[in-house]
C-alpha positions as CSV (number, residue, x, y, z in Angstrom):
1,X,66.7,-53.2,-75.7
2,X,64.2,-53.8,-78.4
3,X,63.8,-52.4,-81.3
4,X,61.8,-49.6,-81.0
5,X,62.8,-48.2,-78.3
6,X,66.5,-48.2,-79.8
7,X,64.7,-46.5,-82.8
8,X,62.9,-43.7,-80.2
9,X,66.2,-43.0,-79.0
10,X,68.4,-42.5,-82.3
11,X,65.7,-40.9,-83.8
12,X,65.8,-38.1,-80.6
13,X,69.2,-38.0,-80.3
14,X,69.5,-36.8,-84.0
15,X,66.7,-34.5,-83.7
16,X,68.7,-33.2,-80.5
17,X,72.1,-33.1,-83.2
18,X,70.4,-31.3,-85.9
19,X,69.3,-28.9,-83.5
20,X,72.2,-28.1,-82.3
21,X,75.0,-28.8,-85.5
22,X,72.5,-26.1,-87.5
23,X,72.6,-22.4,-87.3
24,X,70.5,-21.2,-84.9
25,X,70.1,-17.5,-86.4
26,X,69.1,-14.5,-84.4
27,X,66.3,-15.0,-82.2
28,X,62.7,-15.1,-83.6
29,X,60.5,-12.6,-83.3
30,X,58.4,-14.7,-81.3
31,X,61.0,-15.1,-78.7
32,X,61.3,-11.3,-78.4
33,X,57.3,-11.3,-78.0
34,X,57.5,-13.6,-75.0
35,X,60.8,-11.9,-73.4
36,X,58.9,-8.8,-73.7
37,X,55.7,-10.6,-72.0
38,X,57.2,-11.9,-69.2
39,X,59.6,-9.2,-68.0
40,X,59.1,-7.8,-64.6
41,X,61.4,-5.0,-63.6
42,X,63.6,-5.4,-60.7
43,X,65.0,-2.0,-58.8
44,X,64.3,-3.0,-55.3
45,X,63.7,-6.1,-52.2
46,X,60.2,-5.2,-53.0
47,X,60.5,-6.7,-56.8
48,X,61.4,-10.0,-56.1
49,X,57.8,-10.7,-54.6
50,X,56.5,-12.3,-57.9
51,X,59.7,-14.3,-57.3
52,X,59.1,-15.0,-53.8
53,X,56.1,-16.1,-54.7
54,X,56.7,-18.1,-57.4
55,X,60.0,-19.9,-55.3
56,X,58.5,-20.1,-52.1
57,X,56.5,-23.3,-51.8
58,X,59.5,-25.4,-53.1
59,X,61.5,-27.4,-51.0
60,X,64.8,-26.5,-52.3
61,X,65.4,-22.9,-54.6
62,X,68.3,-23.1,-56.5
63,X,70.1,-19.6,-57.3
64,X,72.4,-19.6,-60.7
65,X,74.9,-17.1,-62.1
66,X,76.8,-16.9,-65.4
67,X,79.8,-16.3,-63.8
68,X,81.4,-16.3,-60.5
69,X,82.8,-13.0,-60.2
70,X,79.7,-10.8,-61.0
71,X,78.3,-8.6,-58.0
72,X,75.1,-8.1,-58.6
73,X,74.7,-11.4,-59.1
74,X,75.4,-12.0,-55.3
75,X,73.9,-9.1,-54.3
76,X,70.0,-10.4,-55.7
77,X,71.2,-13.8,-53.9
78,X,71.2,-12.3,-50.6
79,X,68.7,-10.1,-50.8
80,X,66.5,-13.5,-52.2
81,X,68.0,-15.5,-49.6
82,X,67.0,-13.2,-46.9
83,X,63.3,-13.0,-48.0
84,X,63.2,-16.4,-48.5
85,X,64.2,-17.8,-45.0
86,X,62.5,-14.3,-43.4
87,X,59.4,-15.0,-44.7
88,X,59.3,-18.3,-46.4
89,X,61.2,-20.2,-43.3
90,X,64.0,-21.7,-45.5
91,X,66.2,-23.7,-43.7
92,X,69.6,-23.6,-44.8
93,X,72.1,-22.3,-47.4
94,X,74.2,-24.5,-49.3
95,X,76.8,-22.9,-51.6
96,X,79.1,-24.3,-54.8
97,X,82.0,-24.3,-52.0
98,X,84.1,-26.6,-50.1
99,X,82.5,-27.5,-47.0
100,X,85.9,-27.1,-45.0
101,X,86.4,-23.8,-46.7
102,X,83.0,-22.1,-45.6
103,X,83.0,-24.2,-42.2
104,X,84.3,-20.8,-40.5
105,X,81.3,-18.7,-41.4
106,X,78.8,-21.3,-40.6
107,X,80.5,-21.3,-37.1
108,X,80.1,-17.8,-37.0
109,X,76.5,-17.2,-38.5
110,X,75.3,-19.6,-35.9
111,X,77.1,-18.3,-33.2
112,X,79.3,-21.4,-32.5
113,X,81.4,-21.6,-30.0
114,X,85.0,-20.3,-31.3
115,X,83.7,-18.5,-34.4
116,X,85.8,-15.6,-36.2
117,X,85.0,-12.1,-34.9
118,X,83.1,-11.3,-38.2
119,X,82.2,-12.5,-41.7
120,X,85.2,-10.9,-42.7
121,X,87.2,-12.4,-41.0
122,X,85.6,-15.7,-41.2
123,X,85.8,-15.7,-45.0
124,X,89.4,-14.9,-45.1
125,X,90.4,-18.0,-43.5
126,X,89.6,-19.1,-47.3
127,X,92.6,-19.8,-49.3
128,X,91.9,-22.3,-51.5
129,X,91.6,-20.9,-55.4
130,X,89.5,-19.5,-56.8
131,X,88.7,-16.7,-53.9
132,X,87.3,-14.1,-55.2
133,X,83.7,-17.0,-55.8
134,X,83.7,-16.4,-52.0
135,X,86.0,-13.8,-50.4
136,X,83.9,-10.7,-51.7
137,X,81.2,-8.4,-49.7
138,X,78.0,-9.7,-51.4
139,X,78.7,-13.2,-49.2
140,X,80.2,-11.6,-46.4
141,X,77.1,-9.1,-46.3
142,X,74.7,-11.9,-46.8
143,X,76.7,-13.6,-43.4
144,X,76.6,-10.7,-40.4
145,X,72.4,-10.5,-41.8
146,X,72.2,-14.4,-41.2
147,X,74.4,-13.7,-37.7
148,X,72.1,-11.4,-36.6
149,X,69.0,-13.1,-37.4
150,X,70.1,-16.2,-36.1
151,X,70.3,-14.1,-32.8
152,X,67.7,-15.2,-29.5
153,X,66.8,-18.9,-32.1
154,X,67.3,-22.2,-30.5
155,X,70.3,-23.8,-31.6
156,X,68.7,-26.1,-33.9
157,X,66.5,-23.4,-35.5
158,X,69.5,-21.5,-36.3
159,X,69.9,-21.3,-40.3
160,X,73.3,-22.5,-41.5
161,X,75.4,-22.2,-44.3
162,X,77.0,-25.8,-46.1
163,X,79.6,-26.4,-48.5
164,X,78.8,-28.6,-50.9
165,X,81.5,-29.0,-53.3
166,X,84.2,-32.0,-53.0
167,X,87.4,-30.4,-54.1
168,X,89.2,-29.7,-50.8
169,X,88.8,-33.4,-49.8
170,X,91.9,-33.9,-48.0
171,X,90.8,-31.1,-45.6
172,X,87.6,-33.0,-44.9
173,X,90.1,-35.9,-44.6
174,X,91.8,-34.2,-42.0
175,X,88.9,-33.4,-40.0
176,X,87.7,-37.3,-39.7
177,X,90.5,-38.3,-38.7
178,X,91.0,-35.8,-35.8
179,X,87.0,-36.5,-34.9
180,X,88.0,-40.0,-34.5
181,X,91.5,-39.3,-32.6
182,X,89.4,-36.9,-30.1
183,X,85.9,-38.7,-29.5
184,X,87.0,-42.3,-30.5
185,X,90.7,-43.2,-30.1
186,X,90.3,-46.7,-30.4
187,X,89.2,-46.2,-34.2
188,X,91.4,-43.7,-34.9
189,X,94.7,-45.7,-35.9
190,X,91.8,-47.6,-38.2
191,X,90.5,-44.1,-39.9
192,X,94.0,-43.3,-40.4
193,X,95.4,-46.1,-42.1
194,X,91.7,-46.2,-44.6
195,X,92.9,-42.6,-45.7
196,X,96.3,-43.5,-46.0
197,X,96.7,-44.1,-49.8
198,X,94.5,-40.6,-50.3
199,X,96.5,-38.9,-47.9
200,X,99.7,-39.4,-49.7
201,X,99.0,-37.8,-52.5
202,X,97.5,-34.3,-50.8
203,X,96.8,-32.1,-53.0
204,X,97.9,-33.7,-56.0
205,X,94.7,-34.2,-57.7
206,X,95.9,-36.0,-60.9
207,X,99.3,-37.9,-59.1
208,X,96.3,-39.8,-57.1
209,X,94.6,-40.5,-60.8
210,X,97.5,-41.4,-62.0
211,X,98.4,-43.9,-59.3
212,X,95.1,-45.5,-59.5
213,X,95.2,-46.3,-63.1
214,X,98.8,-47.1,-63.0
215,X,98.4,-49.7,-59.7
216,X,94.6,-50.4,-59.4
217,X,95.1,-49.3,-55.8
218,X,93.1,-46.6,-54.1
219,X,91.5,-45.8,-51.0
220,X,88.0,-46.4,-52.7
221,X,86.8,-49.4,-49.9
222,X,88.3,-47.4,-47.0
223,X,86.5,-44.0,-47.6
224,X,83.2,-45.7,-48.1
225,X,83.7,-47.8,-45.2
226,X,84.3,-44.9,-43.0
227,X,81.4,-43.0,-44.3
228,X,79.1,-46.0,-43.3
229,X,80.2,-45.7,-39.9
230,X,79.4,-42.5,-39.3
231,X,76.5,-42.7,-41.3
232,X,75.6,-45.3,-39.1
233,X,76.8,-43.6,-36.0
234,X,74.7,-40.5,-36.8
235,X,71.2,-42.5,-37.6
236,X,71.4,-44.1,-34.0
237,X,72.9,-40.7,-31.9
238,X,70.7,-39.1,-29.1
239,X,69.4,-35.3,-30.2
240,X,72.5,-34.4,-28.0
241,X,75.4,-35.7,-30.3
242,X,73.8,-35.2,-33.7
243,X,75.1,-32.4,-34.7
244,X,78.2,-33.3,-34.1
245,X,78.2,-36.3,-35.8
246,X,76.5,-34.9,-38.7
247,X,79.3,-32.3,-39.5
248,X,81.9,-35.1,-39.7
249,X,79.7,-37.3,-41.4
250,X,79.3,-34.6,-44.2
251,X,83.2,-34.3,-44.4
252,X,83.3,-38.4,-44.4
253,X,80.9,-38.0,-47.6
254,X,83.1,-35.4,-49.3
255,X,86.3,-37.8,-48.9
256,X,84.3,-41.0,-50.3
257,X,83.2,-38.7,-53.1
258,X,86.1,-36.5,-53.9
259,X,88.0,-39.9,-53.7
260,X,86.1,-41.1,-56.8
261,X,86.0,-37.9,-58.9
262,X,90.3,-38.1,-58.9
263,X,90.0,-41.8,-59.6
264,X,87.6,-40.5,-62.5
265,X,90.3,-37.9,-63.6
266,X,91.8,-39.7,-66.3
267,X,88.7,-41.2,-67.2
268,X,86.1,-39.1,-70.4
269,X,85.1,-35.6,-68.6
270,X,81.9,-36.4,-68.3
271,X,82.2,-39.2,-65.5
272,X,84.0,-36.5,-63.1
273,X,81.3,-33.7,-63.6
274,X,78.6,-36.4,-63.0
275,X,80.3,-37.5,-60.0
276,X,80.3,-33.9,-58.2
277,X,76.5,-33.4,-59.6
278,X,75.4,-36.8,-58.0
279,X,77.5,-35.4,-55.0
280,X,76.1,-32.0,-54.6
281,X,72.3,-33.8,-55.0
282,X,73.6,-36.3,-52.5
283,X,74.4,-33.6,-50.2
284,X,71.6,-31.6,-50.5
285,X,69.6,-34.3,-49.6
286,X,71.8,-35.3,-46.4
287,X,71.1,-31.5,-45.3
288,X,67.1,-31.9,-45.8
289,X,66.8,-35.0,-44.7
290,X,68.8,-33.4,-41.2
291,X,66.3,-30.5,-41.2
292,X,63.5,-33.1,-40.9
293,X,60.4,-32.9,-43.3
294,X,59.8,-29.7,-42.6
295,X,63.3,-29.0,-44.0
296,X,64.0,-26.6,-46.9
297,X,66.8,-25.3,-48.5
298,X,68.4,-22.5,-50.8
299,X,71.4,-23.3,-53.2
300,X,74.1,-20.7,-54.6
301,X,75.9,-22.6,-57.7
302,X,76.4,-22.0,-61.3
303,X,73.7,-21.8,-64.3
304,X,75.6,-25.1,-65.4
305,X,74.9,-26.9,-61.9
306,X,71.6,-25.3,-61.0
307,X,69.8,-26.0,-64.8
308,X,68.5,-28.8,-65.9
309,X,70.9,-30.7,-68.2
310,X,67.8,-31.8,-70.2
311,X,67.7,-29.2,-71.5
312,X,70.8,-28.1,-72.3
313,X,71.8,-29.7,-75.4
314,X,75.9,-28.9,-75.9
315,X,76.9,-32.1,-78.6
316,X,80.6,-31.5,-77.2
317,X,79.3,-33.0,-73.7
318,X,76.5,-34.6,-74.4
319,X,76.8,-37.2,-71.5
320,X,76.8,-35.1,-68.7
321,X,73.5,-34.4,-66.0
322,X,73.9,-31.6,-63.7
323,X,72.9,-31.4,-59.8
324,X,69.3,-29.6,-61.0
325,X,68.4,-32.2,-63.1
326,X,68.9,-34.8,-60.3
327,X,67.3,-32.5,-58.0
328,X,64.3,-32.2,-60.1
329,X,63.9,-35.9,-60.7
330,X,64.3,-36.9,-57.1
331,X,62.2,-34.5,-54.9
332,X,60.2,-34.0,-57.8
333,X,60.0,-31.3,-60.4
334,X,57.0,-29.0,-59.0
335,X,59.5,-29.7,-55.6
336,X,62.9,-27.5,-57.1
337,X,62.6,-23.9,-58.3
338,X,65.8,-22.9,-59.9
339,X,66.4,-19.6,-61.4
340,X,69.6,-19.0,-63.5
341,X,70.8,-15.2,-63.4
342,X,72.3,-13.9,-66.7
343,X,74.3,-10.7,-67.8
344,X,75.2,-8.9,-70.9
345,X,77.6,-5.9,-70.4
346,X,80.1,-4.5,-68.1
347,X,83.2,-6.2,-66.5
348,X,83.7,-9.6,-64.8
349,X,86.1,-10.7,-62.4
350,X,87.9,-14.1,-63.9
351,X,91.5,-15.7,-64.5
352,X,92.7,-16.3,-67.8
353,X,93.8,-20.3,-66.7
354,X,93.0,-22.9,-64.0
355,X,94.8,-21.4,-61.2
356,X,96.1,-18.2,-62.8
357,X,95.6,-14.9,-61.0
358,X,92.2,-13.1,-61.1
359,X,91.6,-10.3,-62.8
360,X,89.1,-7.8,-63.7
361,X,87.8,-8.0,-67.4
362,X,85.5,-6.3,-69.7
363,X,82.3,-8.9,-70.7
364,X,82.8,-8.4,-74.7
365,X,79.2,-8.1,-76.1
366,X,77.1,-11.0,-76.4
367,X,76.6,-13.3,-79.8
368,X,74.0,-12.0,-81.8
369,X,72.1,-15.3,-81.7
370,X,72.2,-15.4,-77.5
371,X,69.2,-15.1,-75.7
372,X,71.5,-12.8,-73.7
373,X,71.6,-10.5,-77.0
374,X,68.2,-10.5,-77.5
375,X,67.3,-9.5,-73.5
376,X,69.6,-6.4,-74.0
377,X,68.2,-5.4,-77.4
378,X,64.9,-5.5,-75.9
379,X,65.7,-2.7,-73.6
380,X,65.4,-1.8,-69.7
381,X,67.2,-2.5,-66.6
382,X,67.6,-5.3,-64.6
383,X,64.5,-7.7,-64.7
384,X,63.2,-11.1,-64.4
385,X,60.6,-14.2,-65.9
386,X,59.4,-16.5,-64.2
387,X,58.0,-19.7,-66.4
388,X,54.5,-21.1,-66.6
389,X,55.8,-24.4,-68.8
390,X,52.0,-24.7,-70.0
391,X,51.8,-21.2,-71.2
392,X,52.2,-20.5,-75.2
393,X,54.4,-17.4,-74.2
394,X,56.9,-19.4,-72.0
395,X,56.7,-22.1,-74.9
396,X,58.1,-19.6,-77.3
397,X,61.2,-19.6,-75.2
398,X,61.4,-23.6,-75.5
399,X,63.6,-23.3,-78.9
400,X,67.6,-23.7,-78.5
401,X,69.1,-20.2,-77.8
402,X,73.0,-20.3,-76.9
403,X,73.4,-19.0,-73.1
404,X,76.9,-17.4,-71.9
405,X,78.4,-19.6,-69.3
406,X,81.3,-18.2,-67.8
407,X,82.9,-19.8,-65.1
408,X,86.1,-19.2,-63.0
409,X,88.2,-19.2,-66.2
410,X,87.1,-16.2,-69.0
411,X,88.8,-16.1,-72.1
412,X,87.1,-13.2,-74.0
413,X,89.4,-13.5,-77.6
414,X,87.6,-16.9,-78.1
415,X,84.3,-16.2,-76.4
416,X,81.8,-16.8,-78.9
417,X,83.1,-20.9,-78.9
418,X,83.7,-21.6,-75.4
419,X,81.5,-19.8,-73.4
420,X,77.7,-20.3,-74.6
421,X,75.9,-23.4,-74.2
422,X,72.7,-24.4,-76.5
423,X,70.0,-24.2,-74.2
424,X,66.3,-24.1,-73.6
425,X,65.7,-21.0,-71.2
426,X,62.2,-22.2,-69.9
427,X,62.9,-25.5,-69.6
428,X,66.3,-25.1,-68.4
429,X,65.1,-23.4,-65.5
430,X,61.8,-22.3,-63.6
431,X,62.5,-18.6,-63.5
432,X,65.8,-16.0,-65.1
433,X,66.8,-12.9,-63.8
434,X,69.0,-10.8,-66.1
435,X,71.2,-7.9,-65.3
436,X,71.8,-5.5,-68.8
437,X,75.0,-4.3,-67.3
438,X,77.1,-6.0,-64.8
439,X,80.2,-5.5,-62.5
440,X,82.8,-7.5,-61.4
441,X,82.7,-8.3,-57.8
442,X,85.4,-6.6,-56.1
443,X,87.8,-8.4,-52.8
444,X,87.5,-8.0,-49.3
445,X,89.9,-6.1,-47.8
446,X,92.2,-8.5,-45.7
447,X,92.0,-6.5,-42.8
448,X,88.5,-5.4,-42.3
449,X,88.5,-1.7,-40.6
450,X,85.9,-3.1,-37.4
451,X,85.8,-6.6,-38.3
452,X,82.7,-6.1,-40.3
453,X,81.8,-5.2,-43.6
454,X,79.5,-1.9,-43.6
455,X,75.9,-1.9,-44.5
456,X,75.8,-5.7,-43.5
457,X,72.5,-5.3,-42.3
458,X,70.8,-3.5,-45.1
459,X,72.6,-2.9,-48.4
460,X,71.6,-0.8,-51.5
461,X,69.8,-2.8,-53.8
462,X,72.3,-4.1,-56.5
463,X,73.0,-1.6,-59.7
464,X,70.7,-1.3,-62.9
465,X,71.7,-0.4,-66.7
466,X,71.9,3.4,-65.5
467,X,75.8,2.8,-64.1
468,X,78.5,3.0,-66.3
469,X,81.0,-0.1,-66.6
């Protein structure tokens, strides 16, 4: 590297350091100016056309929250999911999920052959922790309206919804192997003996690490190898076969990449996150690129997945990208909308360690320097902005604001620490939707009264400031 551009680079990542390290103050009174300025009220489906129209030209929307057990939260999600395949012709779903996990209700929304009876009962095949990010009525709503507008399309027009996430990998595992043992038994002894190392280890994330790092053996060669053949297999199938061999393929993908995120366990943080970012933008582009060019696609994940990590300038991580980021560099940025969701007040439904029981839990209020803060002093309902980057007004909101970020763990007795990230709102992402006051999202019964939930078809617009916590 010569010499200057080392010097561009130390000199940016102090500026990036100083930014961060120094009190950032309340919000200036330029920032409330421009939250002011581009604040569009949101009561009703009718709303989100600014939105709509902001979104719809992109070939993938990406749709944030601050935390995953917020109902409104889902509840704007649908109803923008809805518009945006009804009217925009959106393609697909993909949600921060295990793909063998939400399998069952992509069955059923497309009216497979041996789907559940319902949404309900498709999503409580899930068992995997954390639940309540996918076992509530906002998703199960969202799935009988996809069902029945999926009804009298072609098969192949018919949208779906796709796990992306790598976590349950030994699932995905399972279902290669019994693909092979069913459609190709020759291979199958082969597949099995690839996984074998993996499959010793189920479900013990960091024994697997461990063993790696201890012994230098993994199933790193065999994963990828299997992967390639089905990659391989898929690319040169007739129309017939290719669905099929593009639903194993995607659990092939999720072994050979959850495979390297446990090897990457014991390693800094930084490399695991990046390895389920590159894998969530890897499959996002397997599902376009099987949708053909006409293809387009929505995304349910997390502010800290669907924002740009270029903008999110945390010093404690400051190696990490994030699936938006690499979304926006490769289909290009004018290409991605993402829009993060944000709340103040209310309750949130959380567990107070990895893998401890949920539980519903008052939001405490938000730092005084948050951009959150500053949103809720500014008065009103439920509302969003969408960013023109060129415009002075969405400039203003360019300067480093810390941004709640809750995820599946809340611990509100050290909030103000570990649950804000330093962040630039407008260029984090293209558009924010903030809800003043916010519920958690409640369970779904696990025995649904007809097999449905009620109002699937149309529910009430999510709530506003005016209901109590």
């Amino acid at each position: 590297m010569s010499g200057r551009p080392l010097t561009i680079l130390l000199g940016v990542l102090l500026t990036t350091q100083l930014a961060v390290a120094r009190p950032l103050g309340a919000p200036a009174a330029e920032i409330n100016a421009a939250l002011d300025a581009l604040s569009r009220p949101l009561r009703d489906p009718a709303d989100l056309t600014p939105l709509i129209d902001a979104a719809g030209a992109a070939r993938a929307v990406l749709l944030g929250e601050s935390t995953h057990g917020t109902r409104e939260f889902g509840s704007w999600r649908d109803l923008l999911s809805r518009r945006l395949i009804a009217e925009r012709g959106f393609s697909f779903v993909a949600i921060e999920g295990d793909r063998s996990s939400l399998a069952p209700l992509d069955r059923y929304v497309r009216g497979m052959p041996g789907a559940a009876s319902s949404a309900c009962a498709a999503l409580q095949r899930i068992e995997r922790w954390p639940r309540w990010a996918w076992v509530n009525p906002e998703l199960a709503r969202f799935g009988e309206w996809l069902r029945d507008f999926n009804r009298g399309r072609p098969f192949n027009r018919r949208i779906g919804v796709y796990g992306i996430d790598l976590h349950a990998l030994w699932d995905s595992a399972d279902a290669v192997e019994a693909f092979y043992t069913r459609h190709l038994p020759q291979l199958a002894a082969h597949v099995v003996q690839r996984y074998a190392s993996l499959q010793r280890f189920r479900d013990r994330y960091q024994g697997y690490a461990d063993h790696v790092r201890a012994t230098g053996g993994s199933a790193r060669i065999g994963a990828a190898e299997v992967a390639a053949d089905l990659s391989q297999r898929y690319a040169g199938a007739p129309a017939r076969e290719r669905e099929m061999l593009f639903e194993v393929l995607l659990h092939a993908v999720v072994v050979a990449a959850g495979e390297r995120f446990l090897c990457q366990l014991t390693w800094p943080p930084w490399y695991a996150w990046n390895t389920r970012a590159a894998h969530f933008d890897d499959m996002l582009a397997r599902l376009l690129a099987h949708h053909g060019a006409r293809g387009r696609g929505i995304v349910w994940a997390h502010n800290s997945h669907i924002g740009d990590a270029r903008a999110t300038l945390d010093p404690t991580r400051p190696n990490e990208i994030s699936f938006g980021e690499l979304a926006r560099m490769h289909l290009g940025a004018g290409r991605v909308f993402s829009i993060g969701f944000g709340t103040a007040l209310g309750s949130v439904r959380a567990a107070r360690e990895w893998e401890g029981p949920d539980e519903v839990m008052r939001l405490q209020r938000p730092r005084a320097d948050s951009i959150e803060a500053a949103l809720l002093d500014s008065g009103g309902g439920d509302r969003f902005m969408v960013f023109d980057p060129p415009s002075p007004v969405a400039q203003a909101l360019g300067r480093v604001i810390p941004q709640r970020a809750i995820g599946v763990v809340y611990e509100p007795h050290d909030e103000a620490r570990k649950h804000y990230v330093p962040a630039r709102l407008s260029a984090r992402y293209d558009a924010f939707v903030f809800v003043p006051l916010s519920h958690a999202s409640e369970p779904l019964p696990r025995a649904c009264a007809d097999g449905r939930v009620r109002s699937s078809v149309s529910p009430a617009p999510p709530g506003t400031s005016s209901r109590s916590p």
